[in-house]
N, C-alpha and C positions, 0 to 999 in steps of 0.2 A: 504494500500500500504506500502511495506516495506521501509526505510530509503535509500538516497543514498549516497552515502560516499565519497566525493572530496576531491581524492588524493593528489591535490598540497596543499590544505590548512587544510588537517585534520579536517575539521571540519564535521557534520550529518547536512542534508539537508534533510526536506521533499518535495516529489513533489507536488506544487497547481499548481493554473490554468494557463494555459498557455495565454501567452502574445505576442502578435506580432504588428509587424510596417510593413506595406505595403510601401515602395518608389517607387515612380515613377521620372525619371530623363528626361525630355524634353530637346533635344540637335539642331542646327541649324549646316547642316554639307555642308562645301563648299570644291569644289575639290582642290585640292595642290599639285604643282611641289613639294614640299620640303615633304608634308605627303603620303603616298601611300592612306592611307585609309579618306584622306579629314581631313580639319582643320574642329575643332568640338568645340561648347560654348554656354554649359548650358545656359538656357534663362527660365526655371521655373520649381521648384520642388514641389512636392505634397508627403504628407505622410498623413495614415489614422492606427488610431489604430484597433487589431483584436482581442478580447477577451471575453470568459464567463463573466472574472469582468466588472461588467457593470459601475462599480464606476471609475474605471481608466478608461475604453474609454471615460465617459461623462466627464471626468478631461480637455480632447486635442483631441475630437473625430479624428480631421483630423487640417491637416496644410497648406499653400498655399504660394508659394513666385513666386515672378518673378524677374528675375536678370537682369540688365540693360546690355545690349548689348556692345561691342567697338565703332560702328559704324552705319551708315543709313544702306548702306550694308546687313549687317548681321541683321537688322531688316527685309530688305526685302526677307531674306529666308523664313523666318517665315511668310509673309503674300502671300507666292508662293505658287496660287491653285497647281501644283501639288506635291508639299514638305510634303502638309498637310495629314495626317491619316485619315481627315474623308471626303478626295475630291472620286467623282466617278471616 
């Protein structure tokens, strides 16, 4: 494969394997006179890596957080059968 040449910093770059980050952003959305599109708040993020190197995905294969809420509230969006993605 030929060289690629990055024009802002001059320098030769060969191309390797490619690298990616999968995120997933879990949001609880309740309706709002003040938002058109409902107030919204992250409650847990999830990242997984995607790569040939096998050496850097087993570094941090995947990530997992959960973010503490404001309120009961907005807890009880999140445990509303039908809010949920995997309710019938």
């Amino acid at each position: 494969m030929a060289d690629i040449t990055d024009s802002e910093e001059g320098d030769r770059r060969r191309p390797g394997v490619l690298r990616a980050v999968v995120l997933d952003v879990e949001a609880a959305v309740r309706p709002s006179a003040q938002h058109s599109g409902g107030e919204r708040r992250i409650y847990q993020l999830g990242a997984v890596r995607l790569s040939a190197d096998a050496g850097w995905v087993d570094e941090a294969p995947e990530f997992e957080a959960w973010l503490r809420l404001p309120d009961p509230e907005w807890e009880g969006l999140i445990h509303t059968q039908p809010l949920r993605a995997d309710s019938p």
